[in-house]
C-alpha positions as CSV (number, residue, x, y, z in Angstrom):
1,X,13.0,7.8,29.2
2,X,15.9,9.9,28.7
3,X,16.1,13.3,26.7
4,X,16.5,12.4,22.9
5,X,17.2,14.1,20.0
6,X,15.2,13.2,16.7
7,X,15.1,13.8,13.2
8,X,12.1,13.8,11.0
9,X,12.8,13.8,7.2
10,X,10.5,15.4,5.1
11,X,11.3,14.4,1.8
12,X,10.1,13.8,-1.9
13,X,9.7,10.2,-2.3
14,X,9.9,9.8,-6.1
15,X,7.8,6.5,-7.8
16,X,10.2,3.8,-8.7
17,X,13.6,5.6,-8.3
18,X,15.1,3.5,-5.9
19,X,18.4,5.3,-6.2
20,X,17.3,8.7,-6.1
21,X,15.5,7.8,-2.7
22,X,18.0,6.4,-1.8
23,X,20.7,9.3,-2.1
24,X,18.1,11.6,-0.6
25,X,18.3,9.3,2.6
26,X,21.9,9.5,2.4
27,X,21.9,13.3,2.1
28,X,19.4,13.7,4.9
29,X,20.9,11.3,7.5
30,X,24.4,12.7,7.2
31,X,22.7,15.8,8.0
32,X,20.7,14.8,11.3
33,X,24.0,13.1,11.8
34,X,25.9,15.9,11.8
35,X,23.4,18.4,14.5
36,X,23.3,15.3,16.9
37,X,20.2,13.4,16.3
38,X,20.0,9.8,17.4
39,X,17.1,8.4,15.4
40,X,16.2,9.6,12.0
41,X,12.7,8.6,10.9
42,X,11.6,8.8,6.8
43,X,8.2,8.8,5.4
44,X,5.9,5.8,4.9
45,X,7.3,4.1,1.5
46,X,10.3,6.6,1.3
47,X,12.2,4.2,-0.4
48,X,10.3,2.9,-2.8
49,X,7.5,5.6,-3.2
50,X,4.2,5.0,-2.7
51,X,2.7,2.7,-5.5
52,X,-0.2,3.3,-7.6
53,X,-2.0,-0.3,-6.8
54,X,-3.8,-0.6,-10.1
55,X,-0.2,-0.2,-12.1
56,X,1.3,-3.3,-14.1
57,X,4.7,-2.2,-12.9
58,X,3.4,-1.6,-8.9
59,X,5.5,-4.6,-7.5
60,X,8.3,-4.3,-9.2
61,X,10.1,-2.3,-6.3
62,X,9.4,-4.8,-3.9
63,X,12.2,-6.5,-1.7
64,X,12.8,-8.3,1.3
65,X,14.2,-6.9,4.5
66,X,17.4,-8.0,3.7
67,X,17.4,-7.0,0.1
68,X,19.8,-4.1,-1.3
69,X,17.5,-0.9,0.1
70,X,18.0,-2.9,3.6
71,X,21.5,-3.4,3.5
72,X,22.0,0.2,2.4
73,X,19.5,1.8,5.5
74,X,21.5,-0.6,7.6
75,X,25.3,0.5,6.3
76,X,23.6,4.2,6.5
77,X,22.9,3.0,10.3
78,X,26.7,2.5,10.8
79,X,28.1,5.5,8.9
80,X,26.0,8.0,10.8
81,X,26.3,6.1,13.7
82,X,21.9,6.6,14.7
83,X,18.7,4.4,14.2
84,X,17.2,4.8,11.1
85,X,13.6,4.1,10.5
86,X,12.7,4.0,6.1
87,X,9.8,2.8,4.8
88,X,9.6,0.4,1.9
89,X,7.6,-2.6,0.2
90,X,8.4,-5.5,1.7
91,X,8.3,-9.2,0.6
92,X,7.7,-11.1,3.5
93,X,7.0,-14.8,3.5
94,X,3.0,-14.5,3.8
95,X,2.8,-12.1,1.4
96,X,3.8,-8.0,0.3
97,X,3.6,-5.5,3.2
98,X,3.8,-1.4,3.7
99,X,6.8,-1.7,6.3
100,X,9.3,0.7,8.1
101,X,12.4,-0.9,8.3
102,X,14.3,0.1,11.7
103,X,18.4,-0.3,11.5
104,X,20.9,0.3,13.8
105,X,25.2,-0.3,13.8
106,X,25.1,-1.3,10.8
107,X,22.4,-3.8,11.7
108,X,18.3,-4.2,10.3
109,X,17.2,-4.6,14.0
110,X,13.5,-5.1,13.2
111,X,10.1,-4.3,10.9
112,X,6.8,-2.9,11.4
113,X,4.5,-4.2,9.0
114,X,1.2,-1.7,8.5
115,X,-1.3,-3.6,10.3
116,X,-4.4,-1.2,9.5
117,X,-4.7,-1.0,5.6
118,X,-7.2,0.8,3.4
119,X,-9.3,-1.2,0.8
120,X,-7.4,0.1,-1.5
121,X,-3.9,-0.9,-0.1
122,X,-5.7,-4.2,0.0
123,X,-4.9,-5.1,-3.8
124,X,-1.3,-5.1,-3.1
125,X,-0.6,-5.1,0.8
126,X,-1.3,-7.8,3.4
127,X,-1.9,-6.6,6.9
128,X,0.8,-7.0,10.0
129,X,-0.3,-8.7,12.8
130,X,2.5,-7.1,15.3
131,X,2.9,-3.9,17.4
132,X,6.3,-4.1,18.6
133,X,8.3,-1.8,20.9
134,X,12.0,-0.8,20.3
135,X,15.0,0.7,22.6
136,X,17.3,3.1,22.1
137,X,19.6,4.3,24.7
138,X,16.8,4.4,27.4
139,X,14.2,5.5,24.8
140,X,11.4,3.2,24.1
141,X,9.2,3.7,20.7
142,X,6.8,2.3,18.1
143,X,5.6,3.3,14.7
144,X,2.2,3.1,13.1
145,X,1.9,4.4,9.9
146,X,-0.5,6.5,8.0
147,X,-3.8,5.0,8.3
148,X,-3.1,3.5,11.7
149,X,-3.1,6.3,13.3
150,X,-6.7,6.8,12.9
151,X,-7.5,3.6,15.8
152,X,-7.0,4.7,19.2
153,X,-6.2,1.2,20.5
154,X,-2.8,0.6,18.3
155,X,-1.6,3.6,19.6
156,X,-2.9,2.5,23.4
157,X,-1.0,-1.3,22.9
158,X,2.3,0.5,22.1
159,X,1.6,2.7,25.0
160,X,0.9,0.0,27.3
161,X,4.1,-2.0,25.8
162,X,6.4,0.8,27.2
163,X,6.6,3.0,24.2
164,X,7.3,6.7,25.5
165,X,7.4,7.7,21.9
166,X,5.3,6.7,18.4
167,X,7.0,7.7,15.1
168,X,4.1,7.9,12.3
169,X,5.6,8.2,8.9
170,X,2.8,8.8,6.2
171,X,2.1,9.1,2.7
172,X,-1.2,10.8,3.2
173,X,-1.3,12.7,-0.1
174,X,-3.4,16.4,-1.0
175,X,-2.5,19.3,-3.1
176,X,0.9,21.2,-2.8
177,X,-0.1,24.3,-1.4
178,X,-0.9,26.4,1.7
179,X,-4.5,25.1,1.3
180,X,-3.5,21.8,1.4
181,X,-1.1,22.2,4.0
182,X,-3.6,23.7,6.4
183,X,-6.3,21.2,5.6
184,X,-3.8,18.5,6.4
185,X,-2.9,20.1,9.3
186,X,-6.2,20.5,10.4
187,X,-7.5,16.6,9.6
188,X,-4.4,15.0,11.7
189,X,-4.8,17.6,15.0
190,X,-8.0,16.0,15.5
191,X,-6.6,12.6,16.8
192,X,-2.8,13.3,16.8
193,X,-3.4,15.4,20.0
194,X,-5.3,13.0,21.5
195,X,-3.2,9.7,21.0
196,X,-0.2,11.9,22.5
197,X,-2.3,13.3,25.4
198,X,-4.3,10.3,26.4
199,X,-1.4,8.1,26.3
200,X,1.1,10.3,27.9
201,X,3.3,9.7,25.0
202,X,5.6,12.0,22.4
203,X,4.4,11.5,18.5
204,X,6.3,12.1,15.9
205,X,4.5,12.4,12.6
206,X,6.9,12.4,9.3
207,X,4.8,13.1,5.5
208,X,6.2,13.1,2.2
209,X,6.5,16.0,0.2
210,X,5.9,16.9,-3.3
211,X,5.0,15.1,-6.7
212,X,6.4,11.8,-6.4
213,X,6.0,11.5,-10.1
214,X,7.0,14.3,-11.0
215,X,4.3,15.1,-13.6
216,X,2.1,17.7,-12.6
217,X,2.4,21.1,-13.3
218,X,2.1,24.2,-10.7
219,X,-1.2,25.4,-12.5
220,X,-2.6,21.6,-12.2
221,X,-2.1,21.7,-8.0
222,X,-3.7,25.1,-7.8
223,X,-6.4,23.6,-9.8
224,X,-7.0,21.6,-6.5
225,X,-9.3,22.4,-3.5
226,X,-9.1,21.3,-0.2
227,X,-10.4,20.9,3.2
228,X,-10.0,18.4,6.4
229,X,-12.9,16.3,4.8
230,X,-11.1,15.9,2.0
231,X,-8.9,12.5,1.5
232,X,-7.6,12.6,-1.7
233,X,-6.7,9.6,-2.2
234,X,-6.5,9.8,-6.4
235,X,-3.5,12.1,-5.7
236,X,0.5,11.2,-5.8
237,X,1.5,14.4,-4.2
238,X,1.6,15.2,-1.0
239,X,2.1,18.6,1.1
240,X,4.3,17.4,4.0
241,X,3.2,19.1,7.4
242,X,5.5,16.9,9.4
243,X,5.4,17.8,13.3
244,X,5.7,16.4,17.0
245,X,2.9,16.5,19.4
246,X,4.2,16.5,23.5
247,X,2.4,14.3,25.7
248,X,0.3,17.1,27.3
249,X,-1.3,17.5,23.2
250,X,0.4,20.2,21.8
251,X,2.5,20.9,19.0
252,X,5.9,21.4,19.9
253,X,7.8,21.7,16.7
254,X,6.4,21.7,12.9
255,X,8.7,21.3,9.7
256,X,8.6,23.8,6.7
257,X,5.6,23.9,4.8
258,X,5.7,23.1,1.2
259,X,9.1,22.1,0.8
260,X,11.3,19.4,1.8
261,X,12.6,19.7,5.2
262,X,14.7,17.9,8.2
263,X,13.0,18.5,11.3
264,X,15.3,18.2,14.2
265,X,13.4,17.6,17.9
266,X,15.0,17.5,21.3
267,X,12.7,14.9,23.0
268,X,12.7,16.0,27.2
269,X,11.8,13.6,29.8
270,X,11.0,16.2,32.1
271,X,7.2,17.0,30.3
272,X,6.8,13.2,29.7
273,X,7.5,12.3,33.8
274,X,5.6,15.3,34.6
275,X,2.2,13.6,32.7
276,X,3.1,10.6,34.0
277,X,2.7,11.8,37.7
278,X,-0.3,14.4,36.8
279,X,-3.2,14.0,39.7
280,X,-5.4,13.7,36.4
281,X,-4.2,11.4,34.2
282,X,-5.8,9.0,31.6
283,X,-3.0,6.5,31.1
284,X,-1.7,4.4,33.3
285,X,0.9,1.2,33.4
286,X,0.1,-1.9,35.2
């Protein structure tokens, strides 16, 4: 691996607004453009928002790969002249899937299709069947997103398939507030830590931010407790803590809390080799 600069967006993904997303990843990239990053990762469903999967209307955002919010990631890809990695409902030919799109010179290079869903994601999702492992400039990464984060051995394949570093967009919703944030916090260090450290790998983990419908009121999310037991899964808001975990398990770099934010990360080689070549080390490559 060589050093690498990333960008983690931490953005409001709004319900159906295709073309407010979309400007939002427009006004984000240029930005991680501009201070140097080389990969810009989005939230899970950042271009589409995350459905409600009881709605009549909850497919009416979907696309394939190649469809308009494609071709616009992958013209993004050119202008700004990095990867960019955006999350979106997918058509695919077996079915609908929660993918991150991954686009590069103006190209869609590839898809990773959630392969670990929820039973609720069942009624509108199909799972992926694929772990795949992507280049950039001597960098070698993956993605799992959201829930798959919680199963040791996806993390562990991607490991094993070269991947120095996992990007982990979510839409892993709770209240909007410092109670929420904390709680959130709290629920991901318990495995987060561990996938980086065990595996000897970087993660970068990317959440949306805000009311993606944009009907609640401040006095409603105070209304709402929280703690790291708590999923929340009735919610449609969602209280960011976006953050990148080194291979030795710590937190290196964490984005504002409560607001939208672009994380930018310098990704060194020198901690990963050092891991790598640790007398005690609980990864290894065949």
């Amino acid at each position: 691996m060589k050093d690498a600069r990333v960008a983690l967006a931490q953005v409001t993904c709004i319900n159906g607004d295709l073309e407010t997303n979309l400007a939002k990843h427009r006004e984000f990239a240029l930005l991680a453009s501009d201070q140097g990053a080389q990969i810009i990762c989005f939230p899970e469903c950042s271009l589409t928002g995350y459905p409600r999967y009881e709605a009549d209307n909850a497919q009416d955002h979907i696309q394939p790969l190649n469809g308009t919010l494609g071709q616009a990631m992958a013209d993004l890809s050119r202008e700004t002249s990095m990867v960019v990695m955006a999350g979106m409902m997918e058509k695919g030919t077996q079915g609908i899937y929660n993918s991150q799109l991954v686009a590069a010179e103006g190209e869609i290079l590839g898809v990773y299709r959630k392969t670990h869903i929820t039973t609720q994601e069942g009624l509108l999702f199909n799972a992926g069947n694929q772990l795949p492992v992507f280049e950039h400039q001597q960098v070698n990464y993956g993605i799992l997103i959201c829930y798959d984060n919680h199963y040791p051995e996806a993390a562990r394949t991607l490991a094993l398939r070269g991947a120095d570093v996992i990007f982990c967009p979510y839409a892993s919703p709770g209240p909007c507030t410092q109670e929420g944030y904390e709680s959130k916090q709290a629920r991901w260090l318990r495995y987060q830590s561990a996938r980086a450290f065990d595996n000897s790998i970087y993660t970068c983990l990317v959440n949306q931010i805000g009311d993606s419908e944009n009907k609640q009121s401040p006095e409603e999310h105070e209304s709402i407790t929280s703690t790291p037991e708590d999923t929340h899964t009735e919610l449609r808001e969602f209280p960011g803590g976006s953050m990148v975990v080194s291979p030795w398990g710590k937190v290196i770099a964490r984005a504002k809390p409560e607001s939208e934010d672009l994380l930018i990360v310098d990704l060194e080689a020198k901690p990963l080799n050092r891991k790598h070549q640790d007398e005690i080390n609980f990864f290894t490559r065949w």
